[in-house]
ZASEBA-238754 format. One line per 10 residues: their letters; for each residue x, y negated, z negated of N, C-alpha, C. Coordinates in steps of 0.001 Angstrom, whole numbers, plus 500000, padded with zeros to 6 digits. Example, Ala and Ser with C-alpha at 12.3 -4.5 7.8 and 13.67 -1.06 7.14 Angstrom:
BEGIN
as> 513190 505690 492200 512300 504500 492200 513200 503300 492200  512850 502250 492920 513670 501060 492860 512900 499970 492130
This chain:
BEGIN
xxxxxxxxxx> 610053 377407 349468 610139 377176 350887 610266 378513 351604  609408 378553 352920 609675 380010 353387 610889 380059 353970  611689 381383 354034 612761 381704 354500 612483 382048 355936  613461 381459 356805 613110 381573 358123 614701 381985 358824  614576 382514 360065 616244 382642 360759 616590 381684 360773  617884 381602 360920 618199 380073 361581 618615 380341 362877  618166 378836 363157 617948 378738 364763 620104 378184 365071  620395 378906 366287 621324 377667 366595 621048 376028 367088  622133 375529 367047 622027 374502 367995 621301 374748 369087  620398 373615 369955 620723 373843 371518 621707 372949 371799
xxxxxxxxxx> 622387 373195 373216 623231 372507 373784 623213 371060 373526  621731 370548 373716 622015 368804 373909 622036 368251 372844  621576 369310 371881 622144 369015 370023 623055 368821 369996  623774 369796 370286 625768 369933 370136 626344 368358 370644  625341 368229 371469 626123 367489 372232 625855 365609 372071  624908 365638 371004 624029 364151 371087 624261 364193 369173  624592 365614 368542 624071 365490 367099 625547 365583 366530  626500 364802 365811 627762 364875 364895 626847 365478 364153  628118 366175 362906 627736 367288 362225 627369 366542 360960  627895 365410 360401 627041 365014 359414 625779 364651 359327
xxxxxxxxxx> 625036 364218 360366 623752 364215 360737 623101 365524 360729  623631 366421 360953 623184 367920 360760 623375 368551 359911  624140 368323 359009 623986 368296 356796 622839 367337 357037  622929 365751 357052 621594 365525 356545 620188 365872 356818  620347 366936 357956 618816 367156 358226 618781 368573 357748  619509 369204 357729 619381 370589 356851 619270 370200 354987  619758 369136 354723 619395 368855 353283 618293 367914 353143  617543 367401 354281 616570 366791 353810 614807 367432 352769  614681 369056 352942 613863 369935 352042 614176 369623 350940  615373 369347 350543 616142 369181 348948 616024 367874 348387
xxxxxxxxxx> 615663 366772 349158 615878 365284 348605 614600 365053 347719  614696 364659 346682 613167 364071 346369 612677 364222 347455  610798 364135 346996 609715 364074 347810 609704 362504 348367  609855 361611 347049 609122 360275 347452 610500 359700 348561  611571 360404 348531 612445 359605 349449 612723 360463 350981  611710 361677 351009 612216 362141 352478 611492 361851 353580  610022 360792 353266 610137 360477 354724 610629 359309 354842  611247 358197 354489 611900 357023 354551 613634 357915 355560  614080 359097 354312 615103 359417 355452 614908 360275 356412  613925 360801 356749 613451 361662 357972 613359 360126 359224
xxxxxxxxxx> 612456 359384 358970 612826 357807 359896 614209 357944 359884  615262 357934 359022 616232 357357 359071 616942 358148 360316  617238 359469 359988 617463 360617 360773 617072 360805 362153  615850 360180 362256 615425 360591 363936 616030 359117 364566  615942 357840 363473 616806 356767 364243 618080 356811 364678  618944 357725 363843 620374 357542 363913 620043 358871 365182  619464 360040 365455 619332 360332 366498 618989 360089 367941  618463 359334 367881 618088 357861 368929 619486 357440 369237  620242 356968 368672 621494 356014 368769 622467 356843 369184  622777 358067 368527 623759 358757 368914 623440 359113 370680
xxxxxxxxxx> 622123 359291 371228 621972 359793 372240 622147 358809 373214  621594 357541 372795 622012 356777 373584 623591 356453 374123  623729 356713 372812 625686 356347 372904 625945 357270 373857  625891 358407 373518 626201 359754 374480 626250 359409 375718  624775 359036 376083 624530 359318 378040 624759 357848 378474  625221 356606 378020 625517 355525 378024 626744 355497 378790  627215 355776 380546 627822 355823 381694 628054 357373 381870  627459 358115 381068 627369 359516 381459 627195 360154 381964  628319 360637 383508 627795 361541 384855 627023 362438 384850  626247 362532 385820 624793 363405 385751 625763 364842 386381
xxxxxxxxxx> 625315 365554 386107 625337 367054 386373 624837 367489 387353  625045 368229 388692 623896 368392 389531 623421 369580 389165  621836 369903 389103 621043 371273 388997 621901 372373 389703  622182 373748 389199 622462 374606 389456 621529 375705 388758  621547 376632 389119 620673 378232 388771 622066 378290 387621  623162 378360 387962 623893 378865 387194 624211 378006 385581  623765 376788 385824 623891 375643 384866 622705 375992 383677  621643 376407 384242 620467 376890 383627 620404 377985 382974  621362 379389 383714 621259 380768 383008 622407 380135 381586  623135 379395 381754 623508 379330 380646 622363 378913 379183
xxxxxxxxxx> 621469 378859 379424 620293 378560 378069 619498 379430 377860  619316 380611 378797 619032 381746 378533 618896 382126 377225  620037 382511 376264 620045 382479 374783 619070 381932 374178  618283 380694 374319 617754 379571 373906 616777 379904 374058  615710 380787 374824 614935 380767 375245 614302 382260 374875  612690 381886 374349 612186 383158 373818 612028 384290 375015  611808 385468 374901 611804 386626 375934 610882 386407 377501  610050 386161 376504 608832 385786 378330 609217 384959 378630  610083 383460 378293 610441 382550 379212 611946 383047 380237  612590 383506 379219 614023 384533 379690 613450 385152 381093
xxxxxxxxxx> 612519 385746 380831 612372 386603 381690 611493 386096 382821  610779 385155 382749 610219 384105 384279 611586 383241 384700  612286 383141 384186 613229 382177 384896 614165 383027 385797  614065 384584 385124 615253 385228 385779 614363 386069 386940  613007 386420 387009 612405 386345 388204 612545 385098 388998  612355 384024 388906 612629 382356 389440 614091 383013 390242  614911 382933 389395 616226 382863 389574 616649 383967 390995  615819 384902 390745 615985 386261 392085 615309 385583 393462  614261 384966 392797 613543 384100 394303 614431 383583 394567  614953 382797 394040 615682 381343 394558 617159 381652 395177
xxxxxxxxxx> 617411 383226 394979 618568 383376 395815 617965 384045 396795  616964 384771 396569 616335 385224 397962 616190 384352 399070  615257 383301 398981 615486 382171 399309 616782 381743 400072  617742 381149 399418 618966 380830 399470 619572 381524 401185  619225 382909 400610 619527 384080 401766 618994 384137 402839  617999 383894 402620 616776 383357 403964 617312 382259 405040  617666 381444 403979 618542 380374 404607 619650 380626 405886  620341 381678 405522 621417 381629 406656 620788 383148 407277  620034 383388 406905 620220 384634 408359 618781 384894 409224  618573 384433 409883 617565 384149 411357 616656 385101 411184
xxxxxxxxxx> 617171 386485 411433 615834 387770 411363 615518 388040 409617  615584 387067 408257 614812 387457 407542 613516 387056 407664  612878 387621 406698 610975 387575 407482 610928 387900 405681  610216 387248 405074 609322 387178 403758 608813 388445 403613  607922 388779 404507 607244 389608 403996 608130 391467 404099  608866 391330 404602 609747 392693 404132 609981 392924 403180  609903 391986 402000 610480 392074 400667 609374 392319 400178  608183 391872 400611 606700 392249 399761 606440 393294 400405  606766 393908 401529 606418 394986 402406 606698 395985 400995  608589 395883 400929 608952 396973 400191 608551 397373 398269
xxxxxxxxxx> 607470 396176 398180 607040 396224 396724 605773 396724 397131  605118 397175 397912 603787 397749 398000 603201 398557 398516  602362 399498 398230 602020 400880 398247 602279 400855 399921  601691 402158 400539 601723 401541 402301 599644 400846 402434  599085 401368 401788 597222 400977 401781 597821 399418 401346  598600 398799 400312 598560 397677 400039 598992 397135 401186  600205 397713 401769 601089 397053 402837 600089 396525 404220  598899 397534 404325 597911 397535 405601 597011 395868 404988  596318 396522 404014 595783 394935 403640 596186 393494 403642  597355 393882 403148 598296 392643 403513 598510 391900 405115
xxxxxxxxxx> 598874 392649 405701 598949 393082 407311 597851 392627 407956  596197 392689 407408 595196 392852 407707 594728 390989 407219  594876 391020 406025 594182 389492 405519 595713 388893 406283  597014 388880 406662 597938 388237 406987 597520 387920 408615  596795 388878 409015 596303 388458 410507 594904 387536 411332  594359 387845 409921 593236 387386 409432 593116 385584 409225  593829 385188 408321 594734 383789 408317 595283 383367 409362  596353 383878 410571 596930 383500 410781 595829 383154 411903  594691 384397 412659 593737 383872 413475 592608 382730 413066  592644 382482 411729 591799 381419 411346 593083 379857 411422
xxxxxxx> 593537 379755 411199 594701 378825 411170 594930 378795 413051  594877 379545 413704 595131 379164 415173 593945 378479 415782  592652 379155 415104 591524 379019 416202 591627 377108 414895  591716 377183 414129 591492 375389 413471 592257 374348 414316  593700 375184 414061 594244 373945 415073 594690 373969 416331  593910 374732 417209 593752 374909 418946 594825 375698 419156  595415 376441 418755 596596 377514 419164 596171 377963 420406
């Protein structure tokens, strides 16, 4: 069998999988052949049940950014790393929210050359006169 890392838990493992169920699925490579897919069924059933049991009157959680960076760990590098761009929007965002004179494009202003900044400026005026003359501005 190839040798591989081991993975941790994820969270909703921890949280849906008792640990003898997790001996039997780490010893299922070892069982006879002719009896491991009868207990591989067995295994994903008793996983079924436990989960149900679990979330069976189980308060929902509300979405948070911060509820999420906790899985970070869990997650290979390029996904790590789109969520935590996500994550900078979404407080940018957030920020936008309470204060009147933010404007979007200052933040793209300050990521781009000043020739990019003109183009921008240029197709941004460009749109905004096609979008007026469509709907009678």
């Amino acid at each position: 069998m190839e040798k591989k890392t081991p993975r941790s838990l994820l969270p909703f493992d921890e949280l849906t999988m008792p640990g003898d169920l997790y001996l039997l699925k780490l010893l299922l490579p070892f069982i006879p052949a002719h009896m491991q897919k009868s207990l591989a069924i067995f295994i994903k059933y008793l996983e079924l049940s436990y989960t149900l049991r679990t979330f069976q009157g189980f308060a929902r959680k509300e979405f948070s950014l911060q509820s999420v960076s906790e899985l970070l760990p869990y997650m290979d590098p390029d996904s790590s790393d789109k969520f935590r761009q996500l994550e900078m929007m979404m407080q940018m965002f957030s920020m936008s929210e309470n204060d009147t004179d933010f404007n979007p494009s200052d933040i793209l202003n300050g990521m781009f050359t000043d020739k990019q900044q003109e183009e921008f400026a240029a197709y941004s005026q460009m749109f905004d006169d096609a979008l007026n003359k469509d709907f009678g501005k």
